[in-house]
N, C-alpha and C positions, 0 to 999 in steps of 0.2 A: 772816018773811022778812028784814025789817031785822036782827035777831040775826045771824041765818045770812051776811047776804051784811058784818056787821061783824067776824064773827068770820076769816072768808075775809081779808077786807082786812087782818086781825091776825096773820094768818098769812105774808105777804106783804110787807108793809110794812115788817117790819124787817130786809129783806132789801137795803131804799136803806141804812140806818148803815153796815151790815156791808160790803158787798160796796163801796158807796161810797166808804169809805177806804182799803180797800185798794186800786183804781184812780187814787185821788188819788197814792198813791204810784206806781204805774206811770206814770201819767202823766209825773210832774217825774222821774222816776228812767229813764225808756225813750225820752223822748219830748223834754223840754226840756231836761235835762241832757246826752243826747249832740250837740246841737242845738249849748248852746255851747262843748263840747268841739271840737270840728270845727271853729268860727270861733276858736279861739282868746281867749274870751273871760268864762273864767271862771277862776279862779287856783283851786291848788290848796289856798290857805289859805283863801279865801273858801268853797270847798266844806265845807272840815273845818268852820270854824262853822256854815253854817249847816245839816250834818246834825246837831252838835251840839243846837243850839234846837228845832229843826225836829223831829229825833225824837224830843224828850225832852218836849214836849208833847203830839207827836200818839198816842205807845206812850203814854202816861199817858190820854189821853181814850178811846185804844181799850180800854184795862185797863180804867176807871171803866164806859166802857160794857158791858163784860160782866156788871163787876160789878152794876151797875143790871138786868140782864135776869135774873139767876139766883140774886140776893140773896132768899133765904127769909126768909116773914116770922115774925119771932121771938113766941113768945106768952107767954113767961116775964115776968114781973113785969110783969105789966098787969092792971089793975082789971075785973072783969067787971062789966057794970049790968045790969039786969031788962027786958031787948029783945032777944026774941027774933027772928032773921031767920027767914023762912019759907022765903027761898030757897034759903038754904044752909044750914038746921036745925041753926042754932045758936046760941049769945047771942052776942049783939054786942057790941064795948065803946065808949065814948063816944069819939065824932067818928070814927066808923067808914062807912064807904059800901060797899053792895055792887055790887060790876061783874059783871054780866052775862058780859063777855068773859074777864074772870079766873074768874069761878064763886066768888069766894070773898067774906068780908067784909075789905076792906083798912085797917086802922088810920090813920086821919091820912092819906086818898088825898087826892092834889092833883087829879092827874087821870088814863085811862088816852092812854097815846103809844105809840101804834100804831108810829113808829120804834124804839122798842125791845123792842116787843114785852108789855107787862108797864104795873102801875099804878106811878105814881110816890105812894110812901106814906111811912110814917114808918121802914121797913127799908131804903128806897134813895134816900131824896130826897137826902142826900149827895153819895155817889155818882155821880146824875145831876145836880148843881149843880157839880160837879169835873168832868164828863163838857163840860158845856156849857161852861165856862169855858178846859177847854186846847185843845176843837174850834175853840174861838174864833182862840184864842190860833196854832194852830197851822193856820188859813185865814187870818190876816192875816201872819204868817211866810212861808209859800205862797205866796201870790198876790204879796210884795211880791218874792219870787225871780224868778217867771215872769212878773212884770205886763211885763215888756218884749219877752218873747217872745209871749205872747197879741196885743198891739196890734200888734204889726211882723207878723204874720201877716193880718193885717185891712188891711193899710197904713194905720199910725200910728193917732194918736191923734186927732181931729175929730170933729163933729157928725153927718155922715153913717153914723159908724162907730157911733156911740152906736146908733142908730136902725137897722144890722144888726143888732146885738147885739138890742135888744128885740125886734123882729120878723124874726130870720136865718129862721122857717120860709116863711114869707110871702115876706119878698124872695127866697129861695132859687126861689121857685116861678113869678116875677116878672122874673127875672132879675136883681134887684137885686145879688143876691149871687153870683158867678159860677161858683163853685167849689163844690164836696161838702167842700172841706178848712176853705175859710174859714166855711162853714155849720156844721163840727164846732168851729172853735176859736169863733166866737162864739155857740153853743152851750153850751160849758164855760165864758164869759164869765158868764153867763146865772146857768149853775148855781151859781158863785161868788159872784155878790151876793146872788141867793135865799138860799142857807144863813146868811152871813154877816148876815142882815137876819133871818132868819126864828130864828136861835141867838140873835143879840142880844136878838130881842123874850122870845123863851123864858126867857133866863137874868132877864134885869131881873124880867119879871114874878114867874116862882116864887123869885125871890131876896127880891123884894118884901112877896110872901104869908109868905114864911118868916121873914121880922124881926117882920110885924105878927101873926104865929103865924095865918097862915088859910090855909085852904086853898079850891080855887075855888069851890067850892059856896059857904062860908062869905063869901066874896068879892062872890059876884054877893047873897046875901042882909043883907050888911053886917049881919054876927054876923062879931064880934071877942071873941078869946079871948088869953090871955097872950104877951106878945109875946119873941120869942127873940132874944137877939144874937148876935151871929159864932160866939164861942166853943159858944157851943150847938148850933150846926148843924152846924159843921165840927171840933168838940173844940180842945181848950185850945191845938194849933200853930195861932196865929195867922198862920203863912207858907204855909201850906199848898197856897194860891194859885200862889204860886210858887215850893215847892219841893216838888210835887204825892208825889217819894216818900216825903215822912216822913209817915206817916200819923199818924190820930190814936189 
């Protein structure tokens, strides 16, 4: 039962990445940008950057993320050792973990993230450390466009306002919060530090596991194996960070 109702949630789950950013763009594109259109309060130069920035890391995270869900795992020049899986009736090779929810044995899995659907292993950890890094990059760009129209929808910026944001379901149903619109904008307030808090802790940590070469199993049993630097995770462009198209 646990299997079955993990594999349903796997099914599902990565259906927040996907359909998520592309609403982030409806959003600032339908919703806040004709907003300061109409007040006169956005220049046409300011726009041109910051679709600029704006989509040249968020189409780079969205690419990374596909790539991360549908990156095949390669088995070509890899060592086989004498451990057999029983689950997947086949030999395994060293620092290999089998997931249940993948059915397979994954090389080098960090862990399986149900947001993309797939294990994070030695075929796509890349990928998804590029993926986390420009979602980042391209929700603190975001939020710093629309941070004035979120708050001015709440009326401004104060203590009380904090405190809809945290509990807008609750004050909505209280009267605290008085409107279905400002229940929606501090709602998406909500949804914006969660990601940005919950991306942050992600990238740190598997960027972490990735320099000391472990992976979380290896992590929570503190077995250390050869440790990677930059170059090694992310190949010899050392900019790659931020200038996400030149690959490696």
């Amino acid at each position: 039962m646990k299997i079955f109702l993990l594999r349903s949630l796997n099914r599902i789950a990565w259906f927040y990445a996907y359909l998520g950013l592309i609403y982030a763009l409806y959003f600032i594109y339908f919703i806040v940008v004709p907003t300061y259109r109409e007040q006169n309060r956005l220049s046409n130069f300011t726009y041109f950057i910051f679709n600029i920035i704006f989509l040249y890391f968020f189409l780079q995270a969205y690419l990374n993320l596909i790539l991360t869900t549908f990156s095949s795992i390669s088995l070509c020049n890899e060592e086989k050792i004498d451990r057999y899986c029983r689950k997947c009736l086949n030999y395994s090779r060293e620092r290999s973990h089998h997931c249940n929810l993948c059915q397979l044995c994954i090389p080098i899995q960090d862990h399986h993230c149900f947001f993309v659907g797939t294990c994070i292993g030695k075929h796509n950890q890349r990928y998804f450390l590029l993926m986390l890094f420009h979602l980042l990059c391209a929700h603190f760009i975001g939020y710093i466009f629309v941070f004035n129209y979120l708050w001015n929808e709440i009326d401004g910026f104060h203590i009380l306002n904090i405190f809809k944001i945290l509990f807008f379901n609750i004050g909505y149903l209280i009267g605290f919060i008085k409107t279905k619109w400002q229940a929606f904008i501090c709602f998406h307030h909500y949804l914006v530090y969660f990601d940005i808090i919950f991306i942050s802790k992600l990238f740190y940590q598997i960027m972490k596991r990735s320099l000391n070469g472990q992976t979380y199993y290896e992590e929570k049993k503190m077995i250390f194996k050869n440790k990677q630097t930059f170059s090694q995770i992310f190949g010899s462009n050392k900019w790659i960070l931020i200038f996400p198209l030149i690959r490696p």
